[in-house]
C-alpha positions in Angstrom: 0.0 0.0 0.0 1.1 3.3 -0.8 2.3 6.5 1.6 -1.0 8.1 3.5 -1.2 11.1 5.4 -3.1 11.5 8.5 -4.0 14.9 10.7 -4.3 14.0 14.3 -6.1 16.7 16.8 -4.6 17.1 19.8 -4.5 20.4 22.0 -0.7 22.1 22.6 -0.5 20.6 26.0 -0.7 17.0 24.8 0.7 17.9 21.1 4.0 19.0 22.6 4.2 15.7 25.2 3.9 13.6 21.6 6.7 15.9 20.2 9.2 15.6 22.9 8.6 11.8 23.0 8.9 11.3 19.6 5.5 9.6 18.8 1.9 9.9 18.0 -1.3 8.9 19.1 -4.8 9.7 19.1 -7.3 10.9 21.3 -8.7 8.4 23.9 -5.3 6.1 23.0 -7.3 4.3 20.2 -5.8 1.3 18.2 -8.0 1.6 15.2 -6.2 4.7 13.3 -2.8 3.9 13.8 -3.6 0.1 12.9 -4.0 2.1 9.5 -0.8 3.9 9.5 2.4 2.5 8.0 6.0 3.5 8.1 6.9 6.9 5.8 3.3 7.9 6.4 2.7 11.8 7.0 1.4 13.1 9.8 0.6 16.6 11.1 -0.8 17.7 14.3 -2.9 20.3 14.5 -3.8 22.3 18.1 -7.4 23.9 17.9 -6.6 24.9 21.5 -3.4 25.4 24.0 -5.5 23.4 26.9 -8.2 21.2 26.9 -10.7 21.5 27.0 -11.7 25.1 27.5 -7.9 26.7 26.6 -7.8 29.4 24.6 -8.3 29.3 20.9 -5.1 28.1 18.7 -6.5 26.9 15.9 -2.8 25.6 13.7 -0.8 22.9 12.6 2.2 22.8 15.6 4.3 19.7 14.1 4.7 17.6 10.8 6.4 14.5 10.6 6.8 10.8 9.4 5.7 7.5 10.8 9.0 5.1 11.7 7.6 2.2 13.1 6.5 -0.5 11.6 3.5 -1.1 13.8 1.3 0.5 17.0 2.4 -0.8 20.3 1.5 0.3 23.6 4.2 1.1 26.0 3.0 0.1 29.4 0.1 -2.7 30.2 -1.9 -3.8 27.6 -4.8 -2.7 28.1 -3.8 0.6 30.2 -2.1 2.5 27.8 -2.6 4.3 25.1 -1.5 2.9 21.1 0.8 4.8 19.9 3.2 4.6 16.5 6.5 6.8 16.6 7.4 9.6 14.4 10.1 11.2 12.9 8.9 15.1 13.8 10.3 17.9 11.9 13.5 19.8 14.2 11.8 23.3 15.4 8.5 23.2 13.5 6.7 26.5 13.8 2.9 27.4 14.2 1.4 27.5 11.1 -2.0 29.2 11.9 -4.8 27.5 9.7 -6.5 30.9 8.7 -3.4 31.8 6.0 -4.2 28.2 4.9 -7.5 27.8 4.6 -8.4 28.5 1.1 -5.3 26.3 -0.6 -5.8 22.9 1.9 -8.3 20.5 0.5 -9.5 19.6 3.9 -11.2 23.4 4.3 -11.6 25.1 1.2 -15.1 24.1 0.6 -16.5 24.1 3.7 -17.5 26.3 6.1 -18.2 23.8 8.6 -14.7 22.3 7.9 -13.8 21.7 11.9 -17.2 19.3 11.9 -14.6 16.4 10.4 -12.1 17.1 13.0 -14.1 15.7 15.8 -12.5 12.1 15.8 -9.6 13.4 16.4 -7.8 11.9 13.6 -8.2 12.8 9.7 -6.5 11.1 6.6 -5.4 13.9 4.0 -4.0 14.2 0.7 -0.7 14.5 -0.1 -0.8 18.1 -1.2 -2.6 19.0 2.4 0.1 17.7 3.7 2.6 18.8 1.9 1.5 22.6 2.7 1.0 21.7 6.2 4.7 20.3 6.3 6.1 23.5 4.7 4.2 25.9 6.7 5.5 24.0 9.8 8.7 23.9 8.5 11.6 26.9 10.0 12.7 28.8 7.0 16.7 28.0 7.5 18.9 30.8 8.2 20.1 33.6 6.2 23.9 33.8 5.8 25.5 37.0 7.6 27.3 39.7 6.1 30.4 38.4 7.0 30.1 34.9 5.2 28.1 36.1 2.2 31.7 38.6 1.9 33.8 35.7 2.4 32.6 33.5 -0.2 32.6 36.2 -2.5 36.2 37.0 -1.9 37.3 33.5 -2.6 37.8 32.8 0.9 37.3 29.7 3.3 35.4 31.6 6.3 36.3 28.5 8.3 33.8 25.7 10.3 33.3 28.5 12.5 32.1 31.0 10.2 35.3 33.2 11.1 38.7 32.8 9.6 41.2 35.2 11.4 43.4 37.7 9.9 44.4 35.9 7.1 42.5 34.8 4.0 42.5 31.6 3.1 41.6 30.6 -0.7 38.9 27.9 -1.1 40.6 25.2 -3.5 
């Protein structure tokens, strides 16, 4: 079967617990949507609140990543704790606030009532969704400073350190 993409619903509280330990799972610990999942599958959480369940309004995709394991497991007692699959999450995703997003993502562009299919917790999207989901998620990497953007110019080697004394060296 071929690469899916999933949006799972979790407030920032819980999102960020998934995050730091590098899995995902759904709400109420469920087998039956990660029992769908495989490994390289996309998935993006998305915070329609910082607390549940009467936090204040978020409403945006906080993380994007990919499924690495081969199969739900549950990491206490069977039985006592949730299923979970574990994920590959992007390094110092950003908000991506869904407003911005709303009239390019499949999932919301024709409805107004788009939230209604949310309620599960857990939605599979298409690739494109996800795709602009990941991007918008994704920290824009670093501009180069003045110093190194002169240095490469020159002919220089600016170093590993970004800094290369007093004298210039030539890059070979």
């Amino acid at each position: 079967m071929g690469i899916r993409y999933w949006l799972i619903v979790q407030p920032l509280d819980r999102a960020r617990d998934l995050i730091d330990g590098g899995f995902a799972q759904v709400s109420w610990g469920s087998l039956e949507p990660l029992d769908r999942m495989g490994v390289a599958d996309g998935v993006v959480l998305y915070s329609p609140r910082y607390q549940n369940p009467d936090g204040e309004p978020l409403r945006a995709a906080v993380q994007a990543g990919r499924v690495v394991s081969e199969q739900p497991y549950q990491p206490g007692t069977a039985g006592r704790s949730p299923w979970r699959v574990d994920v590959e999450w992007l390094p110092d995703a950003r908000f991506a606030y869904i407003r911005p997003l709303r009239d390019m993502l499949e999932l919301t562009r024709d409805s107004k009532f788009w939230g209604e299919q949310l309620r599960p917790g857990w939605v599979e999207i298409s690739r494109r969704d996800f795709e602009i989901f990941e991007d918008a998620v994704r920290r824009p990497a670093p501009e180069p400073s003045g110093y190194m953007l002169r240095a490469l110019q020159e002919g220089r080697d600016p170093g590993p350190d970004g800094f290369d004394g007093d004298r210039p060296r030539l890059i070979r």
